[in-house]
C-alpha positions as YAML, in Angstrom:
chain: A
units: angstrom
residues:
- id: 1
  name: UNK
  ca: [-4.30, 21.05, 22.73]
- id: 2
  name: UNK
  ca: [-5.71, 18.15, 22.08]
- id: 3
  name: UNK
  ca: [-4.56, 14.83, 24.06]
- id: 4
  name: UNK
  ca: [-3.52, 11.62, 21.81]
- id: 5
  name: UNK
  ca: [-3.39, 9.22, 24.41]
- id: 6
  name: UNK
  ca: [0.34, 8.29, 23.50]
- id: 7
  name: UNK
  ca: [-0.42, 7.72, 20.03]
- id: 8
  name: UNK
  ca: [2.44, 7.68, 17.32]
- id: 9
  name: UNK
  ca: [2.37, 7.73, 13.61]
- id: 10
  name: UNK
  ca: [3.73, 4.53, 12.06]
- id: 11
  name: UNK
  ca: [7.03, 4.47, 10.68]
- id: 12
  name: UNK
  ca: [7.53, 1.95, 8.02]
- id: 13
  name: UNK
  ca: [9.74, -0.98, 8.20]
- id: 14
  name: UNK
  ca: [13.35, -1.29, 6.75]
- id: 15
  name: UNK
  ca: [11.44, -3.79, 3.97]
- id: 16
  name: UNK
  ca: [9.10, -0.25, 3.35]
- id: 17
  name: UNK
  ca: [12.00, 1.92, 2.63]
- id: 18
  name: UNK
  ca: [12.32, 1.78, -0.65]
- id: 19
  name: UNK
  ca: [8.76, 2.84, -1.12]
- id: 20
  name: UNK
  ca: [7.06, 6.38, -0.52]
- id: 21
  name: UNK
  ca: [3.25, 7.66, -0.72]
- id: 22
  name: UNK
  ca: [2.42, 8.22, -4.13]
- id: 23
  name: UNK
  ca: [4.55, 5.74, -5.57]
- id: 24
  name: UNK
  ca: [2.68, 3.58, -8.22]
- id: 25
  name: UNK
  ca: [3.31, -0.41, -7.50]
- id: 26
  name: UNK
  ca: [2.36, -3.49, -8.98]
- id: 27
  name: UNK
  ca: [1.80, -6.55, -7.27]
- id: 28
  name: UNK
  ca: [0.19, -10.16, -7.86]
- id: 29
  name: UNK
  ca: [-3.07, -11.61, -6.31]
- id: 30
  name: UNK
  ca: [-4.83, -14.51, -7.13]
- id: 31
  name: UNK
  ca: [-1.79, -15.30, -10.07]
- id: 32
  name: UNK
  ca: [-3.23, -11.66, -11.75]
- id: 33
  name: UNK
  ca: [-0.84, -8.81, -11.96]
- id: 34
  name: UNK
  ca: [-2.49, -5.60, -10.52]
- id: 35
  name: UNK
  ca: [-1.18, -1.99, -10.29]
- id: 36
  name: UNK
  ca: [-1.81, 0.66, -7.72]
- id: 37
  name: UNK
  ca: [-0.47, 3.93, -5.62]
- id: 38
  name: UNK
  ca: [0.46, 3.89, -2.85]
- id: 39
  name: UNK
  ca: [-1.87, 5.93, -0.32]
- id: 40
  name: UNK
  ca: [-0.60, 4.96, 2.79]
- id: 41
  name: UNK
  ca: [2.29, 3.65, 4.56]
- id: 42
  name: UNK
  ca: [1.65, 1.32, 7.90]
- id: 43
  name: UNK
  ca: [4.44, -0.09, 9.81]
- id: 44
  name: UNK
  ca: [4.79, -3.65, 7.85]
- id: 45
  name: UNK
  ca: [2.25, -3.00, 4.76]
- id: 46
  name: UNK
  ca: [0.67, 0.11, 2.63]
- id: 47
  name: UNK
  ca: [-3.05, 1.06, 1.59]
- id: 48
  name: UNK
  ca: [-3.05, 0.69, -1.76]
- id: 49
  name: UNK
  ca: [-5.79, 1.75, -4.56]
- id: 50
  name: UNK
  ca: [-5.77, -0.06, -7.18]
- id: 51
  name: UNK
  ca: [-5.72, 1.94, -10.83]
- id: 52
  name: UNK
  ca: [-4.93, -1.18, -13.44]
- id: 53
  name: UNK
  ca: [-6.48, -4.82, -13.29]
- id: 54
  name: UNK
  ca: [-7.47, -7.32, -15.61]
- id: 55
  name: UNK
  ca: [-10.77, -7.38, -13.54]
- id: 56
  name: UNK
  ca: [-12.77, -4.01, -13.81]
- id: 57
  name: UNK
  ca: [-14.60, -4.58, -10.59]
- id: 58
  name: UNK
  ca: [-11.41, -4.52, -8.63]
- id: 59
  name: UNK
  ca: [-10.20, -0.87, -10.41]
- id: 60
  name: UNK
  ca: [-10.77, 2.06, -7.65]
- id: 61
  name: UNK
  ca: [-10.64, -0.57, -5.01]
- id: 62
  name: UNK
  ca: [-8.18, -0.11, -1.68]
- id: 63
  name: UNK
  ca: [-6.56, -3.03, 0.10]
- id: 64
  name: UNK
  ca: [-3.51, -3.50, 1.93]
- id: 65
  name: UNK
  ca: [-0.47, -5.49, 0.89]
- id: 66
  name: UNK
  ca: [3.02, -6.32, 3.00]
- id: 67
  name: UNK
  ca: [5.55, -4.62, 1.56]
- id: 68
  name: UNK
  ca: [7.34, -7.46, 0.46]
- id: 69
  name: UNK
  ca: [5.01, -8.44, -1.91]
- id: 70
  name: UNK
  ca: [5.47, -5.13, -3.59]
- id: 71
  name: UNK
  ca: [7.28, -4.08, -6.47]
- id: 72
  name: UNK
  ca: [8.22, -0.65, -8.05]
...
């Protein structure tokens, strides 16, 4: 078996809770409106890929975002 040093999968925060992988979000950057799922959940923010934006270069692209800027 493999040895992982001590490492632990995040758990998200209490402000994460209300979210799960998969979900599709929207959230604002730069005053635009953007929407995304939700690909992964870190301990204070998700991995999102964004699927809707009024700027085309920005569709397909993955960021991260606290979870408190999220909504559902």
């Amino acid at each position: 078996m493999a040895n992982t040093y001590g490492f632990k999968a995040p758990q998200p925060s209490q402000s994460g809770g209300e979210f799960s992988i998969g979900q599709k979000i929207q959230f604002s950057f730069r005053e635009q409106l953007h929407i995304g799922l939700i690909e992964n959940m870190l301990e204070n923010t998700a991995v999102i890929r964004i699927i809707e934006s009024p700027s085309k270069a920005m569709i397909n692209f993955k960021t991260v975002v606290r979870y408190t800027e999220l909504e559902s």
